[in-house]
N, C-alpha and C positions, 0 to 999 in steps of 0.2 A: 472504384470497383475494378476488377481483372477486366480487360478489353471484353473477353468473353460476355461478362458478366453487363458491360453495361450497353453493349449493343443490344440485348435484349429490356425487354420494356420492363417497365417496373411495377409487380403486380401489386404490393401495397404503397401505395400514395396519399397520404395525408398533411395535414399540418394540426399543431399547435403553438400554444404559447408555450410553453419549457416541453425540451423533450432530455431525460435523465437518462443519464447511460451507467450500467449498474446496479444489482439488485442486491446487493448487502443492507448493515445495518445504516450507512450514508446516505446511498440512494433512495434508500427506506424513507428517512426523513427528511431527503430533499423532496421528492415528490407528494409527500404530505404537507408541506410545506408550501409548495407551490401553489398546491390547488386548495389550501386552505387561504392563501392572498388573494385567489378568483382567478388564476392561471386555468386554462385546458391544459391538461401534464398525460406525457405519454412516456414510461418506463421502459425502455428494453434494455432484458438481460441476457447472456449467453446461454444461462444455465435457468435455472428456478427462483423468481423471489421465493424467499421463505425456506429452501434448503441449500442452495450454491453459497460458495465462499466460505471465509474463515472462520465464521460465526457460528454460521446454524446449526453445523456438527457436536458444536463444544460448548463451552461455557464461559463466559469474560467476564472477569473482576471490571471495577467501575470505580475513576476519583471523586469520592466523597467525601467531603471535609464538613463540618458541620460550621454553621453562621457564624461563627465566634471569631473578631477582626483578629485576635491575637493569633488565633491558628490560622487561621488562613493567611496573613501575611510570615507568616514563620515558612510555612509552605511555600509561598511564592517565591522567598528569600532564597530559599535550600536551593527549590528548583532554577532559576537564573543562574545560581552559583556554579550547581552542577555540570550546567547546560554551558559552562563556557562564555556567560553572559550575551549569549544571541537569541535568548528570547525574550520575551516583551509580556513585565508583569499586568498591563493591563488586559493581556489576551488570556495571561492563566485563568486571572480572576474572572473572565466573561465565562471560561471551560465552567470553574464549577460555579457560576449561578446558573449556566443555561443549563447543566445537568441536572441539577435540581427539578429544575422546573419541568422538564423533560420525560424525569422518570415518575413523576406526582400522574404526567399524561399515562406514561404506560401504567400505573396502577389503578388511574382512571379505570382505563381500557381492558383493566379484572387479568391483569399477568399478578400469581400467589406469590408476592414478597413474603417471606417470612419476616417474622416479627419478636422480641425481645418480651422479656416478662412482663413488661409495660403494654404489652399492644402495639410499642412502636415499629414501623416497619424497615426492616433492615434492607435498604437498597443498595449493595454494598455488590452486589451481584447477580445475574442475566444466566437463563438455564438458556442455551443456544437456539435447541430448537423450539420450545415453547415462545421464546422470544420473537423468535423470527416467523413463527407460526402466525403469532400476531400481528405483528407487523403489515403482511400480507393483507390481512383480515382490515387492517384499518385506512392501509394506500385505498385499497378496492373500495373501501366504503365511502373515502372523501373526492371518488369519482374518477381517480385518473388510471387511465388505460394502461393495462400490463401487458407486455409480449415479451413470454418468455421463448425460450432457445432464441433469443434474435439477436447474436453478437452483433455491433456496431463496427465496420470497417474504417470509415473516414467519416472525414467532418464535409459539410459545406460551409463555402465563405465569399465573404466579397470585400470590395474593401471598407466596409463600412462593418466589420467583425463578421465573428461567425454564426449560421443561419438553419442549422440544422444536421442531418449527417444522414450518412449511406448505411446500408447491411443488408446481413440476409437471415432467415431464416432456414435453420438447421433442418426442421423436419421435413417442408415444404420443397426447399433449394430455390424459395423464390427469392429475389432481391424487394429491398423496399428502402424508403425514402421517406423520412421526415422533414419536414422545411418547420422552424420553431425557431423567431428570435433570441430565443435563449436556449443553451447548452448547458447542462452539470455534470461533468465527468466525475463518476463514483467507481468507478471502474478495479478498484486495485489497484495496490503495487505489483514490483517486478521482483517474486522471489525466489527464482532460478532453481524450485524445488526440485525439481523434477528429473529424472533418468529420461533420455532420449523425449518417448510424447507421452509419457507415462503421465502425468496428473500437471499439467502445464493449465492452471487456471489462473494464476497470477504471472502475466507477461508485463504487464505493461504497454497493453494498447493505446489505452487511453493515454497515458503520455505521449507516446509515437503521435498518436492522431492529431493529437494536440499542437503540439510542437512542429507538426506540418505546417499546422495554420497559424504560425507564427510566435504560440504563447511562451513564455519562457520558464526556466527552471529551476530551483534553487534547493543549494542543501545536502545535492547528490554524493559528497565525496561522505558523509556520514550514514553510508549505507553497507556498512561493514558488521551488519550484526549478523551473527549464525546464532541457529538454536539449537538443544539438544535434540535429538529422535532415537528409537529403538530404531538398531539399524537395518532391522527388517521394513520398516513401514515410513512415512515421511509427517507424523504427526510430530509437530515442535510445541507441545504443550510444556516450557518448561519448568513452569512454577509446580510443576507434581513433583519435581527431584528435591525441592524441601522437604518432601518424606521419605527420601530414599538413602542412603551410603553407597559408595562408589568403591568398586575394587578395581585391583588389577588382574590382570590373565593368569597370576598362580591364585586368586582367590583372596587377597590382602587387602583389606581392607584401607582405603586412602582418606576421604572423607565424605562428612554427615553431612546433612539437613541445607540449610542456608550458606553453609563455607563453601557447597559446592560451587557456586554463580562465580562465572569469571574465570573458574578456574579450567575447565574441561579441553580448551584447544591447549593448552600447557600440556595436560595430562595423557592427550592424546598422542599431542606430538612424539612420543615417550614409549607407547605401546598400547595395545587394545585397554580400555572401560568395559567394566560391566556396573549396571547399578539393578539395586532390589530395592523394593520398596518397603522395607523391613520397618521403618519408624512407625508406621499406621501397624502397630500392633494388634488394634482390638475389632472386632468386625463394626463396630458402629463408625471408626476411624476410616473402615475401607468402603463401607456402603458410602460415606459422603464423600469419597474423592471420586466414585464411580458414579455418583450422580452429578456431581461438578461438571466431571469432564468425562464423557462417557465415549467420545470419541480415539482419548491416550490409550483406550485397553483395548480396542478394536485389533489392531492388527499383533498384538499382544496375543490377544483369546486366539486369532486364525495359524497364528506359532505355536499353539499348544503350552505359552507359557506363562505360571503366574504369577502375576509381578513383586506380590507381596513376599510369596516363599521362594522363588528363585531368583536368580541372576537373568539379567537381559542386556546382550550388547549395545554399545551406544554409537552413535557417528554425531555430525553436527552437519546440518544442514543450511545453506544460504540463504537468508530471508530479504537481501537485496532492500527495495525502498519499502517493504511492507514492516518490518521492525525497523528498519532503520530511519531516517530521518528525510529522507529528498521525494522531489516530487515538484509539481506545477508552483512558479510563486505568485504567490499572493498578494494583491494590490490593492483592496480594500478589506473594511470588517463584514462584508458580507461576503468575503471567498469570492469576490470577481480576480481576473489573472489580467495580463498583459492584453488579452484579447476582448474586443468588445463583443459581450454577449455569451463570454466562456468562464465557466465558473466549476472551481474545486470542491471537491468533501473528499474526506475521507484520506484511505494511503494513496491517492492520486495527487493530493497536496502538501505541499511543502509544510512541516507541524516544527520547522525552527522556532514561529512566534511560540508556541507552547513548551516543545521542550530542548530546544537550543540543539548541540552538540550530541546529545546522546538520543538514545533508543526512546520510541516514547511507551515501550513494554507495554501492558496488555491493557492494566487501568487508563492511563492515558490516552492509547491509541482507541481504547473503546468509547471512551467521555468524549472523545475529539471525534471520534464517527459521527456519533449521533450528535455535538455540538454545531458543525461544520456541516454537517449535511441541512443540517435545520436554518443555518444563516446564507448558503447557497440559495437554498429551495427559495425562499426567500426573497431573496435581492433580486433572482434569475425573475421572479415573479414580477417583480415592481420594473425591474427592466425591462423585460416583455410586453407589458402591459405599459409603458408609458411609451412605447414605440409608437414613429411618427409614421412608419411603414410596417406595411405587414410581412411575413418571411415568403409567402407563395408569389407576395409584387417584386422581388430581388431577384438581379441577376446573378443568382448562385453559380457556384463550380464545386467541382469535388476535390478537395486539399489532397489525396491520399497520394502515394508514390511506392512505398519502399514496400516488397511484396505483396503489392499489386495490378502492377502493372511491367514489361517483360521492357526492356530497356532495346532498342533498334538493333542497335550491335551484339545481344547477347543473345545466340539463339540457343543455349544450352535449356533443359530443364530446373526450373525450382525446386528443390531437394530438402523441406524442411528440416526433417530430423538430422543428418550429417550437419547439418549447420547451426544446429543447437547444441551439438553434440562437441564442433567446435567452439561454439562460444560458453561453454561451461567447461570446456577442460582450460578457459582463462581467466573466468569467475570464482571458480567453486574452490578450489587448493588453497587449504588454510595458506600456502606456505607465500602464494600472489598477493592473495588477495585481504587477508587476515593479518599477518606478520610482515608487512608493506614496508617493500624499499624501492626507491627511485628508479632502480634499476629492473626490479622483480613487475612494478606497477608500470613502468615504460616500455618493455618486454613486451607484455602481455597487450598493451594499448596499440601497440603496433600492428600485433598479428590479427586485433581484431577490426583493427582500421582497415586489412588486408583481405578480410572477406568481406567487404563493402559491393563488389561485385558480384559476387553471388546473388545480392538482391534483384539483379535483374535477368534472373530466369524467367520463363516460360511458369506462369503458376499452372497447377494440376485442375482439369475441369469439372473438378466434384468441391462439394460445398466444404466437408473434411479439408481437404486440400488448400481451397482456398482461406481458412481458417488459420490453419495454422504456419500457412505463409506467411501472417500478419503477425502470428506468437513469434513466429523464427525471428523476423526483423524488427518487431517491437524490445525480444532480450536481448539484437546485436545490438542497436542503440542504446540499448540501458547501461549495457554494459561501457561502452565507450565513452558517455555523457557521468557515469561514476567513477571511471580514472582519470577522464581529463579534468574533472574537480578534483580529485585523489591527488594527484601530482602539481598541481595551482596553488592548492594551500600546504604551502613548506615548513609546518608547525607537529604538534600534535595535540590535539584539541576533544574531548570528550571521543566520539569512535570513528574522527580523523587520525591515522595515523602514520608517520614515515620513519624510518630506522634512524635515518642521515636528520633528522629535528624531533627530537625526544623528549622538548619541553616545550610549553606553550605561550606564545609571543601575544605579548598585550597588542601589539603594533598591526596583526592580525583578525584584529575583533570585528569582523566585517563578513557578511553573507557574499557567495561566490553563485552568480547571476551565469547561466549557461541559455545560450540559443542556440538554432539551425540542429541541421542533421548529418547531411555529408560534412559537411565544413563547420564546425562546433566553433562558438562565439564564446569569449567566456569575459566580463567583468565584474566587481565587484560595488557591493551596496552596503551603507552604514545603517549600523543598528541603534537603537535611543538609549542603551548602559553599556556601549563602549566604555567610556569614558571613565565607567566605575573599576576598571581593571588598571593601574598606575604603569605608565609606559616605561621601561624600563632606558637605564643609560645606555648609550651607542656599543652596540656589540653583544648586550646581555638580554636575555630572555629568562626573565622569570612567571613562576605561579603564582 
């Protein structure tokens, strides 16, 4: 907590067995989870279960492969391949049985799958807010405690792992304290979406937090994905530009449908996009993209403009460890991490095992929410619950540090926004951080190495403040912890990339392991289909 903050008493005090940080669709079914093992589970979210985060606004497609061994090993094959061979086909194949089984609950649970000529139900895809509407409806029902507005600032720990965590609530401005042998961080990734404090809900706290208390991190340099947005608004919905054509600034049309994926930071670099969403010709075409994703037209409709019949500009936006791949790594198949008693779902974990090198785009990262959040909830349970002490008997301490507390020698003010403002003019530029060179990605690791001081301002003494002191130093760390893997691995490898190594080295086939905070640890960990990749003769690198 800020000194302020914790000299004063702490008006909620409780304990459980799991306390889940996070109210997406991970947290969702960690906390279901839990307290369907016999866990007491206490959720806090920053925002709302049931409308916060990436989910509840929109709609997410879901990997579903149907039982048949011959597909689904064709699948697993594609995906390994893809992926660089750094992930692990027996983690794909647990993704889709446990989705399966997964969404059989949520139909259970009376969410309307539509369904085929046959009756059969097509689970293929999640209307966001009904989803998540439910969701709610069902945490609350298998008992465990929700406090919403209550972002989580730090962890506690001792050295027997960690033990529960600090925060506050928003409305109240009170501080409170959970003591819970077991932790789930479902928190988000770090998508650096945002203009100044404009819509910063995916920082990356929960990493930060994390990572105070020891855990470690893998995967981070594959966090190079950008998405497209209308450049008025910051929805990266971009599976809707399958129905769109792309022009340029005299009105020329460039290209259609599916060609466009891949290509738009090329095309950008070049001169202004506009895209219209001219392919959904027929109104029954455009009623079902506006019910998919009913979030992509929002800031569209507040433009006055409509997407089918006109032109709308485009930009790309950073989506950091939330499309892209890095995040907490992972030390067993129930999502436990380096720390004991600390456990991942969701974009707070490392989804190398699933989808290697690349992006795990919408189906996967949603199959892998709700997979990972279910195998946390989980394990956090059985580990809680076979504890030989309880969290309220431990000599706890507060892990936190880095904007939140005011450093002896730095009496200046905590200034979050200038210092986000700095750390995304080193993130965001296709030109660093996209089209990566040694020089470009070493550049930029520097200067933000360089505002490592600024973290120990004086935080501001309102709850606002205090918040988003932790967004400011949660994006410097991310940022830092995704170059210094950026620059480690000297390849280019699904959406690792460097100018100066343009091809990809079999000799390389190894997870890039990141610790600490000021002082970033970095070694590397073998993967179980190395070996399938043939090491090439001395000097040569090939695909």
């Amino acid at each position: 907590m800020p000194q302020h903050i914790r000299q004063q008493p702490i008006k909620q005090n409780t304990t459980a067995d799991v306390l889940v940080l996070g109210g997406g669709p991970a947290g969702a079914w960690a906390a279901w989870n839990a307290a369907r093992n016999g866990a007491r589970v206490i959720l806090a979210d920053k925002g709302y279960l049931g409308t916060s985060g990436a989910t509840a606004p929109g709609g997410t497609t879901l990997l579903v492969i149907p039982p048949v061994a011959e597909l689904r090993e064709q699948a697993v094959t594609a995906r390994l391949r893809a992926g660089g061979y750094l992930s692990e086909n027996a983690w794909i194949h647990r993704v889709l049985d446990q989705v399966e089984r997964n969404l059989e609950l949520v139909e259970q649970w009376g969410y309307p799958f539509r369904k085929d000529e046959t009756g059969r139900p097509l689970r293929t895809h999640l209307h966001g807010p009904e989803y998540m509407k439910l969701m709610r409806r069902v945490v609350r029902k298998a008992g465990v405690k929700i406090w919403d507005q209550s972002p989580a600032l730090e962890l506690l720990h001792d050295r027997h792992g960690v033990g529960g965590a600090r925060g506050v609530n928003r409305l109240t401005g009170e501080a409170w304290e959970v003591r819970a042998n077991a932790v789930v961080i479902a928190t988000g990734g770090c998508a650096f979406l945002s203009k100044g404090l404009g819509c910063n809900v995916l920082t990356g706290e929960g990493l930060l937090m994390a990572a105070e208390a020891g855990a470690e991190l893998s995967g981070m340099e594959f966090s190079r994905q950008y998405a497209p947005s209308f450049a008025g608004g910051t929805v990266t919905r971009g599976r809707m530009l399958a129905w769109a054509t792309l022009y340029d600034g005299a009105g020329r049309p460039l290209l259609r449908g599916d060609r466009i994926f891949g290509s738009i930071p090329e095309l950008l670099s070049k001169g202004p996009v506009y895209a219209s969403l001219d392919l959904a010709d027929t109104p029954e075409k455009r009623e079902f993209l506006r019910r998919a994703h009913p979030i992509f037209f929002m800031p569209l409709e507040r433009a006055g403009i409509d997407p089918f019949q006109g032109k709308f500009p485009l930009t790309l936006r950073y989506e950091g460890t939330m499309r892209g791949t890095g995040g907490l790594r992972l030390t067993g198949a129930d999502c436990s991490t380096s720390v004991p008693g600390l456990y991942a779902a969701g974009d707070a974990a490392s989804r190398e095992k699933v989808t290697g090198a690349i992006s795990g785009g919408g189906a996967y990262n949603a199959s892998w929410a709700i997979c990972s959040g279910s195998w946390a909830g989980e394990g956090a349970a059985h580990f809680a619950l076979s504890s030989a002490r309880t969290a309220d008997s431990r000599g706890l301490t507060a892990a936190g540090r880095y904007g939140l507390q005011a450093g002896s020698d730095q009496p200046h003010a905590f200034e979050a926004k200038p210092l986000i403002t700095a750390v995304q003019r080193e993130v965001l530029p296709l030109e660093i951080n996209y089209f990566r060179s040694e020089s470009g990605v070493g550049g930029a690791l520097e200067r933000l190495d360089a505002l490592l001081p600024e973290l120990g301002g004086v935080i501001p003494p309102t709850v606002q403040g205090i918040v988003q002191s932790r967004e400011a130093a949660a994006l410097l760390m991310a940022g830092r912890w995704i170059y210094t893997a950026a620059l480690f691995r000297k390849e280019t490898r699904g959406l690792a990339h460097l100018a100066e190594y343009p091809q990809l080295d079999p000799r390389q086939t190894h997870r890039i392991i990141l610790s600490g905070t000021a002082r970033v640890n970095i070694r590397t960990e073998s993967v179980p289909h190395a070996r399938e990749l043939r090491v090439p003769e001395e000097g040569r690198a090939i695909i």
